[in-house]
PQR file of N, CA, C, O and H, with PARSE charges and radii, in Angstrom:
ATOM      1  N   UNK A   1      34.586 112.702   9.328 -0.4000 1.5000
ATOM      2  CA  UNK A   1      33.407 112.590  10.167 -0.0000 2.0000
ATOM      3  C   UNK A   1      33.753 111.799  11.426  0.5500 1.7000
ATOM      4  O   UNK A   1      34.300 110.698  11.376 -0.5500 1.4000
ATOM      5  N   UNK A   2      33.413 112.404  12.538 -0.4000 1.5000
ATOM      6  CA  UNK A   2      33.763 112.065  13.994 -0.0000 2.0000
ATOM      7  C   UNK A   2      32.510 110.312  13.843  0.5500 1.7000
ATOM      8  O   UNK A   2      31.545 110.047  13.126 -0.5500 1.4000
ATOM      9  H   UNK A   2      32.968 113.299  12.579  0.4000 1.0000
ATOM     10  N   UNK A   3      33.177 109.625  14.825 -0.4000 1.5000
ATOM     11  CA  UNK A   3      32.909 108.240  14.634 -0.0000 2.0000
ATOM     12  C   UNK A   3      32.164 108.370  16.652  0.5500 1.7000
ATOM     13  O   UNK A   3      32.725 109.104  17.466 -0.5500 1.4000
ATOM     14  H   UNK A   3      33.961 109.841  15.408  0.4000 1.0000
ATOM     15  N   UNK A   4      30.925 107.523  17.023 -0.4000 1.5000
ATOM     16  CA  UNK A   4      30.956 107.493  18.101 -0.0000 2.0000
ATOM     17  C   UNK A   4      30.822 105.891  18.834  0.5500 1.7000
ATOM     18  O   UNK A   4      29.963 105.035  18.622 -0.5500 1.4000
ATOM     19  H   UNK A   4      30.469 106.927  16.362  0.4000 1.0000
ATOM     20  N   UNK A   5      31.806 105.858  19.608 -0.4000 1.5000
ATOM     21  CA  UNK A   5      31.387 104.139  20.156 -0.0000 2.0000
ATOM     22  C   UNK A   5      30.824 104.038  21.719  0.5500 1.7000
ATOM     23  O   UNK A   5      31.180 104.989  22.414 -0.5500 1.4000
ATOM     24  H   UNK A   5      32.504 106.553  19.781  0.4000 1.0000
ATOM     25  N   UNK A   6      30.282 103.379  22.158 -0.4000 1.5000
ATOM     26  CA  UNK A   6      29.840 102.664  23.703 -0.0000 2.0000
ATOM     27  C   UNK A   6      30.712 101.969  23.976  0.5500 1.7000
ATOM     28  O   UNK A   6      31.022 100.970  23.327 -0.5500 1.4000
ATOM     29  H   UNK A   6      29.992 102.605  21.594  0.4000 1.0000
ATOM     30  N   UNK A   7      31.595 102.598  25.576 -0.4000 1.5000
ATOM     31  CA  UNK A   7      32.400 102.038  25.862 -0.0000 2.0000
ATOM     32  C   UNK A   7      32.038 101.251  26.974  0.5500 1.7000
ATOM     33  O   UNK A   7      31.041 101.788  27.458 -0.5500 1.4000
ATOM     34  H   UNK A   7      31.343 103.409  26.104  0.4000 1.0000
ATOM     35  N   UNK A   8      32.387 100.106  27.716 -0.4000 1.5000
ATOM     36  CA  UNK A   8      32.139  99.269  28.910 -0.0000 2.0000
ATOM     37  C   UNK A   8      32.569 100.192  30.274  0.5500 1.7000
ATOM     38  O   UNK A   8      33.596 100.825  30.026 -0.5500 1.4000
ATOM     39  H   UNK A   8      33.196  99.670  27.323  0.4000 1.0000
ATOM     40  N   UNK A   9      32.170 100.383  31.345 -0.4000 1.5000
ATOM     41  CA  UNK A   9      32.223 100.948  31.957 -0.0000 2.0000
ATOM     42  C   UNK A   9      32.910  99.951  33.186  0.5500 1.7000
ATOM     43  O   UNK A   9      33.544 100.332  34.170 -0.5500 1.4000
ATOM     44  H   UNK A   9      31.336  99.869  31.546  0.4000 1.0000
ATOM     45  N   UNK A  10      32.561  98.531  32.781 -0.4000 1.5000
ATOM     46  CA  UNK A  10      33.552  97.468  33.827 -0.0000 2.0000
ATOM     47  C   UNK A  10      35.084  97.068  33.369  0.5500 1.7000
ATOM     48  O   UNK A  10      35.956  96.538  34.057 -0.5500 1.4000
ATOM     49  H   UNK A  10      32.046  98.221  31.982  0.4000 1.0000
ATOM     50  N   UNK A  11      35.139  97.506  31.937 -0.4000 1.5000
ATOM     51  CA  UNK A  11      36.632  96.812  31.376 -0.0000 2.0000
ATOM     52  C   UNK A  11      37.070  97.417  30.506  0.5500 1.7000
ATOM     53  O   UNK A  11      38.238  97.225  30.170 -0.5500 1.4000
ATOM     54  H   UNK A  11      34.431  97.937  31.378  0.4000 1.0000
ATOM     55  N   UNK A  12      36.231  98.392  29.828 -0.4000 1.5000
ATOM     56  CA  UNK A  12      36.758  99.446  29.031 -0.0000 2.0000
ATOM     57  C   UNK A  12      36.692  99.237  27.467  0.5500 1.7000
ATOM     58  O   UNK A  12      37.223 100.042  26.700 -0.5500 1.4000
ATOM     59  H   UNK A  12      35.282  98.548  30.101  0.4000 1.0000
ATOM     60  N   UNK A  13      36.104  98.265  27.091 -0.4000 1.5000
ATOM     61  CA  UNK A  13      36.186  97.733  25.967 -0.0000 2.0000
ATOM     62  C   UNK A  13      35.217  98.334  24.983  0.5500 1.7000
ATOM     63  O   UNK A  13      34.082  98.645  25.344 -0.5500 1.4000
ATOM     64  H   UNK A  13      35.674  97.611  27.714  0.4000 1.0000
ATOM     65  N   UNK A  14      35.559  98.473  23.984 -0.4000 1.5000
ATOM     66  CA  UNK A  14      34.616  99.449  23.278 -0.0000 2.0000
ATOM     67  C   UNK A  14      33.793  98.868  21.919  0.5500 1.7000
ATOM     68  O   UNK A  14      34.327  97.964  21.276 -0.5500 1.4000
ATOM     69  H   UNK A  14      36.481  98.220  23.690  0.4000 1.0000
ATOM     70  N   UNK A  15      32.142  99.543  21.386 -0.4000 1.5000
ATOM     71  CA  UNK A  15      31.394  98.639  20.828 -0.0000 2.0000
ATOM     72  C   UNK A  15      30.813 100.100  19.900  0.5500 1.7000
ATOM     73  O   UNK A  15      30.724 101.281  20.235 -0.5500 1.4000
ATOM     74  H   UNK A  15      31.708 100.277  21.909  0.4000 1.0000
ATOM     75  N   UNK A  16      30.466  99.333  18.528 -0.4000 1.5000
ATOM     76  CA  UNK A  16      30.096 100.405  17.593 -0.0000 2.0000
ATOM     77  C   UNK A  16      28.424 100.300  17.833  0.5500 1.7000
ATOM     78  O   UNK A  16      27.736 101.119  17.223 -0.5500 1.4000
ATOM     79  H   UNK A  16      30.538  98.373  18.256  0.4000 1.0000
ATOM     80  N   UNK A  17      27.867  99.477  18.562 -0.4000 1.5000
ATOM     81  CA  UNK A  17      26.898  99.596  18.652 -0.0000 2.0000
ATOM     82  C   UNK A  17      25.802  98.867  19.830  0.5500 1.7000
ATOM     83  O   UNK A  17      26.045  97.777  20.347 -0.5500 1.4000
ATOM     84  H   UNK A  17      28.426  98.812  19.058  0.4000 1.0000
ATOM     85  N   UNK A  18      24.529  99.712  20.144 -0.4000 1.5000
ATOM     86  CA  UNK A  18      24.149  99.450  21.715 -0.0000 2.0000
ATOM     87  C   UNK A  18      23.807  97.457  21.846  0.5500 1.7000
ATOM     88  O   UNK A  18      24.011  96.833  22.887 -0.5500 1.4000
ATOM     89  H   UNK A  18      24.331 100.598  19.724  0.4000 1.0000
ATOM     90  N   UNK A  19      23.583  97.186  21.296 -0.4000 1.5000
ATOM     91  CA  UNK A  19      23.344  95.840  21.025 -0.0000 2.0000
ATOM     92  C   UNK A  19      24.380  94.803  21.563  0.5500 1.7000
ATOM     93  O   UNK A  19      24.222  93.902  22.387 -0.5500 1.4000
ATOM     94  H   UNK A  19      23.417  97.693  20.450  0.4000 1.0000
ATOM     95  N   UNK A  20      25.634  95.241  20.765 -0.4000 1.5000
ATOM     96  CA  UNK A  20      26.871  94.817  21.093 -0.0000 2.0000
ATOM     97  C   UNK A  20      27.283  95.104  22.602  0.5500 1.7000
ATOM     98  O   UNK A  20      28.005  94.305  23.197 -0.5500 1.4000
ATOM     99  H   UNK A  20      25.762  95.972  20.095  0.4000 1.0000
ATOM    100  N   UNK A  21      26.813  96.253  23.204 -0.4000 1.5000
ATOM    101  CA  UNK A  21      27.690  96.506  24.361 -0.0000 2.0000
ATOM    102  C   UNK A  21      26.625  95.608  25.103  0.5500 1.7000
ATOM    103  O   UNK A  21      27.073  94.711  25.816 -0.5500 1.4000
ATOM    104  H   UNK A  21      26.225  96.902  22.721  0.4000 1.0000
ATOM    105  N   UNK A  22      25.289  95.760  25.006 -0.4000 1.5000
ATOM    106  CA  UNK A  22      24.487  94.764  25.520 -0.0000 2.0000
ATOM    107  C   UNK A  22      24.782  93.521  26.100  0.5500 1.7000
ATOM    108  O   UNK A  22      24.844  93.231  27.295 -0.5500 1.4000
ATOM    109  H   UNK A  22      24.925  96.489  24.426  0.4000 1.0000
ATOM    110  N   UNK A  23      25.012  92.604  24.795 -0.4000 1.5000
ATOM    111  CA  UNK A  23      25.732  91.506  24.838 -0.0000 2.0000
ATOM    112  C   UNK A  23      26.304  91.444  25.604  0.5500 1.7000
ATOM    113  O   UNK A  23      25.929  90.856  26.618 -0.5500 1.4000
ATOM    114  H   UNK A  23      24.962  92.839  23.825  0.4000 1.0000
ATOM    115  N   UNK A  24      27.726  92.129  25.484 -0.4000 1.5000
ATOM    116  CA  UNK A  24      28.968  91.978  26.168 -0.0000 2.0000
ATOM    117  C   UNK A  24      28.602  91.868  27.937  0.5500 1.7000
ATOM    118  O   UNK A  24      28.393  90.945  28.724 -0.5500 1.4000
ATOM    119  H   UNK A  24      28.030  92.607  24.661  0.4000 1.0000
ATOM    120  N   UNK A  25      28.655  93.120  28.002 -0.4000 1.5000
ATOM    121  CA  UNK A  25      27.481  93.275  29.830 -0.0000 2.0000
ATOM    122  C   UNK A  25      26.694  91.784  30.348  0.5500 1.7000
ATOM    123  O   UNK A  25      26.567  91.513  31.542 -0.5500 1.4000
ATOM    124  H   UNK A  25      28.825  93.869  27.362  0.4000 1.0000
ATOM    125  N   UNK A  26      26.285  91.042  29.424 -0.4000 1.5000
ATOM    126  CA  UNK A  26      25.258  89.861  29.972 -0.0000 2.0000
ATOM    127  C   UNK A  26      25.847  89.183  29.855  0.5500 1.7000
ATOM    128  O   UNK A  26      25.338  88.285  30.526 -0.5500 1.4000
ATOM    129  H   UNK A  26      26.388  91.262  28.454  0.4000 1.0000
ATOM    130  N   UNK A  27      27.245  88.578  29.190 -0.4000 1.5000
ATOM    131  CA  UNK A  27      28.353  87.313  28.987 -0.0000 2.0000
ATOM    132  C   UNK A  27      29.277  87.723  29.648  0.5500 1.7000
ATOM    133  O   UNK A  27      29.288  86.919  30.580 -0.5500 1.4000
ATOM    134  H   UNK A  27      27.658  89.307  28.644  0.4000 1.0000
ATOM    135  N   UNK A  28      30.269  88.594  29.865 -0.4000 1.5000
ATOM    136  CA  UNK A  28      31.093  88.890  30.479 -0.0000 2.0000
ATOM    137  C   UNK A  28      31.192  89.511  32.042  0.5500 1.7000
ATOM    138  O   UNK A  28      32.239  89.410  32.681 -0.5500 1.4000
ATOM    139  H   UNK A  28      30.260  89.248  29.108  0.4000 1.0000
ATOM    140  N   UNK A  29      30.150  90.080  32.517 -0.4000 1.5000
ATOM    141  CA  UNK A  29      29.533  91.081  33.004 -0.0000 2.0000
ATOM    142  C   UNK A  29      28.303  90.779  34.373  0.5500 1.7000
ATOM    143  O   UNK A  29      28.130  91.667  35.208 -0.5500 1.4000
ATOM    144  H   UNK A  29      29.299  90.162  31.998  0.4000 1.0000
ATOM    145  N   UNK A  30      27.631  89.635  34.445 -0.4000 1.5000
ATOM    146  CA  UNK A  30      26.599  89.073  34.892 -0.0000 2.0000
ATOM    147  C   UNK A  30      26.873  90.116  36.314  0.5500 1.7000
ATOM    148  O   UNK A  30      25.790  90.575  36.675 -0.5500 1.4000
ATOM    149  H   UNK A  30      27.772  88.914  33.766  0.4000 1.0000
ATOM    150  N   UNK A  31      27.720  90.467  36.958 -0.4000 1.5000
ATOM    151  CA  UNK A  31      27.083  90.960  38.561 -0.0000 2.0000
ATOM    152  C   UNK A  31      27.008  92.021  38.326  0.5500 1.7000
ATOM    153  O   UNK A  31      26.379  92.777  39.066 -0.5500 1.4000
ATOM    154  H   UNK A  31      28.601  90.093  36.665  0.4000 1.0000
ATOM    155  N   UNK A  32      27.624  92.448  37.212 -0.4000 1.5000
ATOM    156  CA  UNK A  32      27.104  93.839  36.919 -0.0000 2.0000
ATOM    157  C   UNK A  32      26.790  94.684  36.307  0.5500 1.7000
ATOM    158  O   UNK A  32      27.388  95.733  36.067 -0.5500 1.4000
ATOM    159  H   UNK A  32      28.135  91.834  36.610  0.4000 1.0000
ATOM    160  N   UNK A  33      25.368  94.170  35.833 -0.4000 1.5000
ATOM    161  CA  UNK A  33      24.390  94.559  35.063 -0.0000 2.0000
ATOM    162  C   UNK A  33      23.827  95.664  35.048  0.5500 1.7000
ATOM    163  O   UNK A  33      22.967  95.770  34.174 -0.5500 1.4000
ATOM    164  H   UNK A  33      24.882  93.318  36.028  0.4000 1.0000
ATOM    165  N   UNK A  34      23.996  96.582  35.725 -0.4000 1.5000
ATOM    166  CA  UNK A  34      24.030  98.411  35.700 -0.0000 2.0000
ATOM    167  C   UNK A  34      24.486  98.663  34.525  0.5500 1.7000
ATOM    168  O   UNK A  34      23.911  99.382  33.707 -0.5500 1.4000
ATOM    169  H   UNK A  34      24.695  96.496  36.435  0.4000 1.0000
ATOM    170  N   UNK A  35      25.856  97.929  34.303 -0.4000 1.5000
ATOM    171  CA  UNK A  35      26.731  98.598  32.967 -0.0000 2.0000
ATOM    172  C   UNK A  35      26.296  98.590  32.083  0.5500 1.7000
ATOM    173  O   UNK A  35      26.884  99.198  31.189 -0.5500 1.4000
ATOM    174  H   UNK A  35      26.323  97.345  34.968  0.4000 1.0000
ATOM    175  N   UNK A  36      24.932  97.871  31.740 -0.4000 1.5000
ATOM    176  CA  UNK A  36      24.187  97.398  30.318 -0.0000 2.0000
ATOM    177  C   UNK A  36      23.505  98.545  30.303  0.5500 1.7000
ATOM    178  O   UNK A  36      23.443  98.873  29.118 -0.5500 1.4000
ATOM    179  H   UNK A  36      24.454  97.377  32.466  0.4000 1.0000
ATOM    180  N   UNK A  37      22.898  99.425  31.039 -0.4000 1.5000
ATOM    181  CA  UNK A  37      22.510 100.998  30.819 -0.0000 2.0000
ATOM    182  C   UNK A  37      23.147 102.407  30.984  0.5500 1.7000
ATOM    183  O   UNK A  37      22.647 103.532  31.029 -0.5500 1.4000
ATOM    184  H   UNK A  37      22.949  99.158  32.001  0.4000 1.0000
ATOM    185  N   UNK A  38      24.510 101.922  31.064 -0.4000 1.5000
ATOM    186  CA  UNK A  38      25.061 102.971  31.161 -0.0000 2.0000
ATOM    187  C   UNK A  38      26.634 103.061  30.679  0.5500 1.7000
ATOM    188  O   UNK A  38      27.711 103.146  31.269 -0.5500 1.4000
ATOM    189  H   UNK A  38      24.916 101.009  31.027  0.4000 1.0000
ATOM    190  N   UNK A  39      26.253 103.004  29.438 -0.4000 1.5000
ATOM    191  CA  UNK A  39      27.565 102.971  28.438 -0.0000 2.0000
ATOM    192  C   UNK A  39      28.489 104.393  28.914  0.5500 1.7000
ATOM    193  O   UNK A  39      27.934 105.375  29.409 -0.5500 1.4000
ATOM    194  H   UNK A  39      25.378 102.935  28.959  0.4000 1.0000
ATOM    195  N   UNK A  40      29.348 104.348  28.776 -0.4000 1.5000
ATOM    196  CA  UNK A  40      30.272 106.017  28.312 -0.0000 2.0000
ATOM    197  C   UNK A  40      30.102 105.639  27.036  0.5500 1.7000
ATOM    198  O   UNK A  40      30.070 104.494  26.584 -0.5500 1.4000
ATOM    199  H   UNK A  40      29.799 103.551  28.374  0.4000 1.0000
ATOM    200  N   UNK A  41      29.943 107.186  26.201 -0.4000 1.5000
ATOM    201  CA  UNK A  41      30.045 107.798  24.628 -0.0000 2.0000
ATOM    202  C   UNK A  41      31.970 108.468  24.441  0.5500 1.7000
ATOM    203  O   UNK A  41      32.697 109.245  25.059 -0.5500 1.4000
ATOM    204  H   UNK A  41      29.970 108.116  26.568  0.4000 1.0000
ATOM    205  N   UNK A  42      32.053 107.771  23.477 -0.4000 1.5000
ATOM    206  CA  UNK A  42      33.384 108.304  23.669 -0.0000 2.0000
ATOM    207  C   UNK A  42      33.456 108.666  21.790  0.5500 1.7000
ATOM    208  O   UNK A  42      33.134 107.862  20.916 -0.5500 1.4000
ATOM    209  H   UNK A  42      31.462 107.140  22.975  0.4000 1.0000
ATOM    210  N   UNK A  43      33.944 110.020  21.578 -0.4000 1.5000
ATOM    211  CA  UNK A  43      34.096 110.313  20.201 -0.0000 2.0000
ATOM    212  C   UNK A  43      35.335 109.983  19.640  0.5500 1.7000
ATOM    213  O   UNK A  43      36.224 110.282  20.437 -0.5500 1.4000
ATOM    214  H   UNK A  43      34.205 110.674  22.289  0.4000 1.0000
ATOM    215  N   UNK A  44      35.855 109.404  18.416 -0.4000 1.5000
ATOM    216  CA  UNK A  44      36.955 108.749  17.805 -0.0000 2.0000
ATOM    217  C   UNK A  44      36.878 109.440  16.691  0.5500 1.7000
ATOM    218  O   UNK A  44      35.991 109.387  15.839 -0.5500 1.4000
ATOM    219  H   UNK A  44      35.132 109.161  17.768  0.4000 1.0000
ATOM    220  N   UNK A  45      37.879 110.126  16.715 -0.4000 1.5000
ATOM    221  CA  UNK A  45      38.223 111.195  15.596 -0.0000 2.0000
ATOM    222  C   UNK A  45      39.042 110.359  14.557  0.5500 1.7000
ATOM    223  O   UNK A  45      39.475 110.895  13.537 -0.5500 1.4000
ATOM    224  H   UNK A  45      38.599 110.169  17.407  0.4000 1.0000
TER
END
């Protein structure tokens, strides 16, 4: 079964879930807070 994660769109770092990428975007991320709505979907076979 294909696996899907939210990847960071500022650093590339990848999250099993929207919460997590959330996070990340508001601690790491502060000027650019676009990225918190606009994950890439990337499928992991």
């Amino acid at each position: 079964m294909a696996k899907y994660l939210l990847k960071c769109r500022v650093c590339g770092e990848a999250f099993e879930s929207y919460e997590e990428h959330a996070e990340h975007v508001f601690s790491k991320h502060p000027e650019a807070l676009w990225a918190r709505f606009r994950p890439e979907i990337v499928k992991e076979e």
